[in-house]
N, C-alpha and C positions, 0 to 999 in steps of 0.2 A: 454741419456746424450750426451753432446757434447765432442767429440773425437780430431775433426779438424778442426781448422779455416783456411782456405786459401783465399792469398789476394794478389791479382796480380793487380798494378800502382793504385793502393788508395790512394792518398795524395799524402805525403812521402813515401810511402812502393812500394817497386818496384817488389820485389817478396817472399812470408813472407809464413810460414805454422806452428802456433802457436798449439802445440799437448797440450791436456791439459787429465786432470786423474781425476779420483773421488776423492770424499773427497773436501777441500779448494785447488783452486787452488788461487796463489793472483802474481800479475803482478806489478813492480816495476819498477824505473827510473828518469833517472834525469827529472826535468820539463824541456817541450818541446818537450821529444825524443821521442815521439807520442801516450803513451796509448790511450788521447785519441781517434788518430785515431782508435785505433785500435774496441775500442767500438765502434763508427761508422763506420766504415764498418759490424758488427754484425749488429747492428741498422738496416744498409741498407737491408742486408739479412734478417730480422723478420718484413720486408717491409715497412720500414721508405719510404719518398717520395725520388725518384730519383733525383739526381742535377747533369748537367754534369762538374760542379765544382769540384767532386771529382775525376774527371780524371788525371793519373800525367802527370805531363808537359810532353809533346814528345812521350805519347801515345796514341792512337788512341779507347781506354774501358777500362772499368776500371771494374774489377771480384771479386764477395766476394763467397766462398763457402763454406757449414758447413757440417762434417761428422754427425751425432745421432747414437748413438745407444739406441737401442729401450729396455725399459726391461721389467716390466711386461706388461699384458694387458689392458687395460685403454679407458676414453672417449675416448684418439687418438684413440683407434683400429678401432672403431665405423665411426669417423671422416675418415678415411681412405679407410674404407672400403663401403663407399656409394660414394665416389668417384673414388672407381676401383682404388684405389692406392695402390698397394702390395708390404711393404719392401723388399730387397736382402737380405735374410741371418739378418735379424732382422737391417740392414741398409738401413737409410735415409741419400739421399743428396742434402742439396740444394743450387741452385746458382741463382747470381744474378748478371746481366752484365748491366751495364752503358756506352753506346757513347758516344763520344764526341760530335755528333750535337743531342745529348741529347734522342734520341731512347735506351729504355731497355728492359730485358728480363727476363725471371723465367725460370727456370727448377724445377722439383722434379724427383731424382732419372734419371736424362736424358731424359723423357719426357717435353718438352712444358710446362708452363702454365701461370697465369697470376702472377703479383706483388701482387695481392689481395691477390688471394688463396697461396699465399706462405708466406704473413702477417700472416692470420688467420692458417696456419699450424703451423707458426714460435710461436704462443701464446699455443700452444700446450706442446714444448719445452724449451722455454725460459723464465723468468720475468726478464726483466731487470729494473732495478733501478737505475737512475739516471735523467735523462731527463724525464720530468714531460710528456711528453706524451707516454713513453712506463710505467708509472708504472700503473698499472692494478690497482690497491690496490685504486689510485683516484678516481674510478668508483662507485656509488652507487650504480650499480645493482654486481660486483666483490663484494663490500662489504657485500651486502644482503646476497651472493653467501657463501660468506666469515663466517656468522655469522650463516647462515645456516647449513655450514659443522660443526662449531663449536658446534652447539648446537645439533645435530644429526637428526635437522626437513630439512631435503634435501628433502628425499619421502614426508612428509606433502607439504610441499611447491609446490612438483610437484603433487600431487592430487590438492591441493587449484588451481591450476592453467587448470587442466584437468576439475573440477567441473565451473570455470570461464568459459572454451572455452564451456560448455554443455549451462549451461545458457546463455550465449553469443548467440549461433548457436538459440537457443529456442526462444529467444526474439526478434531474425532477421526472425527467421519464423513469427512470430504473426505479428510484422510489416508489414513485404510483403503480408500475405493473409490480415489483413486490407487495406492494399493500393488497392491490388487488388480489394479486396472489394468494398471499394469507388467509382473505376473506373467503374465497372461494373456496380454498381448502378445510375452513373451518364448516362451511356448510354443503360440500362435497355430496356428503351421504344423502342431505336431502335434496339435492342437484339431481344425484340418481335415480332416484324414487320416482321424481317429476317426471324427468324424462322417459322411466320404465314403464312409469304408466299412463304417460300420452302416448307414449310410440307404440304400445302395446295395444291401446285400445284402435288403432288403426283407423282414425277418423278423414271424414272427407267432409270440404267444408256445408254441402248442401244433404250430407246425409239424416240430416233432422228434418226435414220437412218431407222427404222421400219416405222414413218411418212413419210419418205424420199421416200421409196417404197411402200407405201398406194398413194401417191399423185401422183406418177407416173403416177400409174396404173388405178388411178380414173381418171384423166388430160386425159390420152389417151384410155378411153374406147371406144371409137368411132372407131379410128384408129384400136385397138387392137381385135374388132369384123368382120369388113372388113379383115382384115387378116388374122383371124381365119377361117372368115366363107367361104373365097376363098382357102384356103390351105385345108380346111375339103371336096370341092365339089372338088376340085380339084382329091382328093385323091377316095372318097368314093362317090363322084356324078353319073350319069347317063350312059349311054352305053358307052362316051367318058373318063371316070374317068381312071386314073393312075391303078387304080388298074383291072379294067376292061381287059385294053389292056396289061398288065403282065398276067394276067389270060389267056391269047390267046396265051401264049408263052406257056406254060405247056407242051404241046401236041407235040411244035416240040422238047424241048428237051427231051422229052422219047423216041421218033423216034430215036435221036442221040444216045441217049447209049443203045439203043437195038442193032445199030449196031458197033456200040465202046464203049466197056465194060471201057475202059481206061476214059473215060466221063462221071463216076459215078459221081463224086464230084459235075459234073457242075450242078445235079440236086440238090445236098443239098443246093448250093451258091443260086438257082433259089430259095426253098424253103424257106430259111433266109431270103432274099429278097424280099421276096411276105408278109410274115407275118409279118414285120420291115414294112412296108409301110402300112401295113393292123393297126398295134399299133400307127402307128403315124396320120392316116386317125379317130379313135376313139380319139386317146389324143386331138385333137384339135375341136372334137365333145364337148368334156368334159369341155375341157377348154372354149368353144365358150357361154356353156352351165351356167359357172362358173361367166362371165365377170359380174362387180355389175355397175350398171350406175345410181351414188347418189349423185348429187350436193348437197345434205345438208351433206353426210359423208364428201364430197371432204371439202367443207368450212368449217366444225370442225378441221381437220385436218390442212386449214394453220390458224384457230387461234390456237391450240396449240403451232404450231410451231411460230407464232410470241411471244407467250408466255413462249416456251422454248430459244429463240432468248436474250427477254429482259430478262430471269433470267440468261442467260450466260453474258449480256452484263454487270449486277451487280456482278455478284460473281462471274465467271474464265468461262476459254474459251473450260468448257465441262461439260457434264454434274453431269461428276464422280465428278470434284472441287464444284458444285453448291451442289451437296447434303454434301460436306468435309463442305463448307460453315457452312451451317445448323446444322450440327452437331457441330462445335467447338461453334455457337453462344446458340446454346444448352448447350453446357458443360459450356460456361461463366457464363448463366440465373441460372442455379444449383449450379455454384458457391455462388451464395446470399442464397439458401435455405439452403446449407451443410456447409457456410463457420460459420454459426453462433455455428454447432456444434464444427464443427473442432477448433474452436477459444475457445472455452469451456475447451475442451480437451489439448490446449496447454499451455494454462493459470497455472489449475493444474498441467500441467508437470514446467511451470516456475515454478508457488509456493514452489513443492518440491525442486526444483534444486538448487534457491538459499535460500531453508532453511538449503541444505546441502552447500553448500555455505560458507554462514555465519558460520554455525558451524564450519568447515575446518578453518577458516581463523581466528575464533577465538581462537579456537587449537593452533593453529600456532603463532600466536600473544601473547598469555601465554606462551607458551615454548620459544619464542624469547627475550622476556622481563626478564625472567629468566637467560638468557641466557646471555644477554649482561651484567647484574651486575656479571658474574663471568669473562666474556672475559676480563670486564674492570679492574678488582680487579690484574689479573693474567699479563696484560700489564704493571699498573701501577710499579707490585712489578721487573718487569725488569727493566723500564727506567730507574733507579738510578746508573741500573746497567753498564750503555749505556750514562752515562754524563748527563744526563736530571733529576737531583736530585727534580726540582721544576715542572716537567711533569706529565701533565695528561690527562689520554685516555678517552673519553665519547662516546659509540657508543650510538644515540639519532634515537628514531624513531618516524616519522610521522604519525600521524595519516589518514587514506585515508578513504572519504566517497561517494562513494560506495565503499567496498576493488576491487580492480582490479587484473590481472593473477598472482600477486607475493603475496598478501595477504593485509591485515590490513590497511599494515603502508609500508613507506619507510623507508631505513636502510640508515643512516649515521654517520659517524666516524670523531669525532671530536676529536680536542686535543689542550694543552694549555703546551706550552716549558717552559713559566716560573711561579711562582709566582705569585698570583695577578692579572693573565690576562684570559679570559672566553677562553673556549675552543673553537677551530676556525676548520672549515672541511680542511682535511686534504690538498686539492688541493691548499690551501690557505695560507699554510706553506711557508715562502720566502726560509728558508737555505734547500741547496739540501742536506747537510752532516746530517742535522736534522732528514729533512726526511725520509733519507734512513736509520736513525738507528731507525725511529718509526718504519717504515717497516721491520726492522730486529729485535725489539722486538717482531712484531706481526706474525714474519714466524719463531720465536722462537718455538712461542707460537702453532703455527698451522702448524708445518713442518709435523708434524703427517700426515693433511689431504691434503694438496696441492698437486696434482697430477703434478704440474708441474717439471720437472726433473732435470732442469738445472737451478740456481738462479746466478742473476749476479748486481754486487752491487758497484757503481761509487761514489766518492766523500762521504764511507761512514764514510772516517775520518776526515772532513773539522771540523776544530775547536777544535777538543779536541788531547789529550795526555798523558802522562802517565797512573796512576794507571786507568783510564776510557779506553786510549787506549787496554790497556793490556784487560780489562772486555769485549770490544768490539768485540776484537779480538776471545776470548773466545767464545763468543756466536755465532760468525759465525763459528769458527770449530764445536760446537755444532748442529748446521743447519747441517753443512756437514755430518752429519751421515746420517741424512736423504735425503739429495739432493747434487746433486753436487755445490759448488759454486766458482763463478768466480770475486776474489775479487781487482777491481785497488785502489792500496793506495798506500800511501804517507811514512807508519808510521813503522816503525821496529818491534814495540810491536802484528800489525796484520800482517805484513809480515810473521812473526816469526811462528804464526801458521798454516801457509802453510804446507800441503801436499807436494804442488807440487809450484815451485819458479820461476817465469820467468821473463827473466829481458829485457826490453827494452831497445837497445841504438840507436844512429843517426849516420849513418855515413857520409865520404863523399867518392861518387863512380864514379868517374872520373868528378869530378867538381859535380856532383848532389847527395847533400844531401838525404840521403835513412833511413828507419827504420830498424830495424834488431831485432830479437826477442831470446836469450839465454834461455835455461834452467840451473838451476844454482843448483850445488850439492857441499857439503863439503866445501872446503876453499871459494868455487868462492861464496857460497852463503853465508859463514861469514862474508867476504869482504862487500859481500852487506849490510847486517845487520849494518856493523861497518858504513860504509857509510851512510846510512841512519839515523845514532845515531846522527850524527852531529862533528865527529871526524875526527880524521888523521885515514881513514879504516886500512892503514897499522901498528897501534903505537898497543903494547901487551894490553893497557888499551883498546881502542874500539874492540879490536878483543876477549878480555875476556867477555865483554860486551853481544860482539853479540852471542858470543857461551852460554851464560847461557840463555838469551832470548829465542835462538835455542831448548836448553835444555828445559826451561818450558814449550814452544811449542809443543815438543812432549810427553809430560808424559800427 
């Protein structure tokens, strides 16, 4: 519920903190002396659009902030808590700042946020009624919402709508795998091709660099024989061989360490030495012996490689991508032989989905139709009570083919203010005082289920008076058991039923007229009462007046 309005350089109001209470609270005043700014600055805060028009003269922002407090747990909690917003102590607050060169701003609870999310938080809290674009209740999907909670198909409505998004998701698979379908088939032939001649050329992914050193080695077999074969006589040749004249050494260093024992080692370094030459005198035997000299291997070898050349130059710049190649145009060409199952397969899954479907949304469409001839029956027998003697309520629904996420039919709320005249959707309605008491028959009617907390109700006594005032009156203190409500009038009869009394005046404060907001208890709020009647406030006849009104008011 909301606790506190505060409003710093709004209009008229220069610095204002309107505390308001459970139960009716209802706001009074001469005309002019600002209520309704003071609903627009609310307005502004449940994120009306900004205007730097409502800055006061000779200030530089203009501030609206509102205390909640929170009470049971609810959609808000839900809403709250998927955007990491955590009340203090079961309080929200929020503000809302206007410049002057027309820059605004959001807070919740002192963090940051935008004018948006602080709308959509403010519809959590608030319904206001008056200006046709905060009343929610205009909305054919609030009304569906509306008709839903009244008839107890909330959870049907939300399955109808979870069985909509299955068949939805299911019929967007069939489409895609037929498109893809299509596609593949239109370029089939050259699916085949790709794949016939990467599979064909039968590649391995390091087989290029393997050619790379076969062709080497093929290219310089000439060269690599001469080298071989001079390094092998070199080592293991004739009387003048390497190995030969190390062999010659032997003999003087065993002379050396027979006479210096300290010159052991030099014989093991001579021995390593001698057979390290003697393994590498064999390895190039081996190898000389090994050399392949094949002009027809050499020439297979660079056509593969030009053939591995041109499969890199179509399909990537290796070998590992030219076989990826191959393989996705693989999986594409299988897509034509498995897609004809897989499309089998999800066909039956449509058929089920929207045969439950249909049945859901039939359901649904029965229990709503039932539905509305008692919503309508239970509206009707208030309006009479509410000054609309010749009123009548028709919630009327559309029928929809194919039913779509909400079900059947569309839900709308029509109504006919007089005699004689066809019921008209409520958006349609000219008088805002009308309005607002069709609206306050139907939150009568459904205060039970409206989860919103705080109801707030503008202009809802334009037109009527007496014995209707008085009945009007009544029914919004009846609301007030179940919600708070926040009522501006005109009328002494719904003044009267107030809870809580606040009085609006104007002042003037050093040359600049300002707003100023009273709570008013005992004589100060007779006075108002009597004033309001249309009397001398001060004469014993409107001050008896106001006190019996007072009096019916609270029994």
């Amino acid at each position: 519920m909301l606790t506190e309005l505060r409003i710093r350089n709004f209009a008229l109001i220069d610095e204002l903190s309107v505390r308001l209470g459970p139960g009716l609270n209802v706001l009074t005043g001469e005309t002019g002396a600002g209520k309704s700014i003071i609903v627009g600055a609310l307005s502004l805060l449940l994120g009306e659009r900004a205007s730097a028009d409502v800055v006061r003269t000779g200030a530089d922002r203009a501030s609206v902030e509102g205390v909640f407090e929170l009470d049971a747990p609810g959609a808000l909690t839900g809403w709250l808590e998927e955007r990491g917003i955590e009340p203090a102590d079961g309080i929200l607050v929020l503000k809302r700042e206007v410049a002057v060169e027309g820059r605004n701003r959001a807070w919740i609870n002192g963090s940051p946020t935008t004018a948006g999310l602080l709308g959509e938080l403010g519809r959590y809290l608030v319904d206001l009624h008056g200006q046709h674009e905060h009343q929610t209740l205009l909305k054919r999907d609030e009304q569906r919402m509306i008709l839903d909670a009244y008839a107890g198909t909330s959870a049907l409505a939300d399955s109808v709508g979870r069985a909509y998004t299955t068949l939805r998701e299911i019929r967007d698979q069939i489409q895609n795998l037929e498109l893809r379908r299509r596609e593949v088939a239109q370029r089939a032939d050259f699916l085949r091709f790709q794949v016939e001649e990467i599979e064909a050329a039968d590649l391995r992914t390091t087989e290029d660099s393997e050619l790379d050193e076969q062709q080497s080695r093929l290219g310089h077999s000439e060269e690599l024989t001469a080298i071989a074969g001079s390094l092998q006589q070199a080592i293991l040749g004739d009387d003048d061989s390497l190995l030969n004249a190390i062999g010659g050494l032997h003999r003087g260093i065993e002379q050396l360490v027979r006479i210096d024992a300290t010159q052991a080692s030099t014989l093991e370094l001579y021995d390593t030495a001698y057979y390290a030459l003697e393994e590498l005198g064999n390895r190039m035997a081996e190898y000389l012996a090994g050399i392949e000299h094949d002009p027809g291997r050499l020439e297979e070898i660079r056509q593969r490689k030009d053939l591995i050349f041109r499969l890199k130059t179509k399909y990537g710049s290796s070998l590992e991508e030219v076989l990826d190649a191959g393989k996705s145009a693989r999986e594409e060409l299988d897509l034509i032989d498995n897609a004809g199952w897989e499309l089998s397969s999800l066909q039956q899954k449509e058929e089920a989905a929207s045969v439950e479907m249909t049945s859901l949304a039939a359901d649904l469409s029965a229990q709503r139709v039932e539905a509305m001839g008692r919503l309508a029956q239970e509206v009707n027998e208030v309006l009479p009570e509410l000054g609309m003697t010749g009123g009548n309520f028709e919630p009327v629904a559309y029928p929809l083919s194919p039913p779509g996420p909400h079900g059947a039919e569309d839900i709308e709320f029509r109504v006919a203010l007089n005699k004689g005249f066809s019921p008209l959707p409520l958006a349609q309605v000219a008088s805002g005082g009308e309005l607002s008491r069709v609206m306050l028959a139907l939150k009568t009617i459904l205060a039970r289920l409206d989860s919103v907390p705080t109801l707030v109700f503008d202009e809802v006594d334009s037109g009527i008076g007496g014995k209707i005032a008085l009945q009007v009156g009544d029914k919004m203190r009846e609301v007030a058991e179940s919600h708070q409500v926040f009522a501006i009038t005109h009328l002494p009869q719904i003044a009267s039923r107030g809870h809580n009394h606040l009085l609006v005046l104007k002042e003037d404060r050093e040359g600049i007229t300002a707003t100023d907001v009273r709570h008013l208890e005992s004589d100060d709020r007779i006075r108002e009462i009597a004033r309001m009647l249309g009397g001398d406030p001060e004469s014993p006849v409107s001050m008896e007046h106001a006190r019996e009104l007072l009096k019916r008011g609270a029994s």
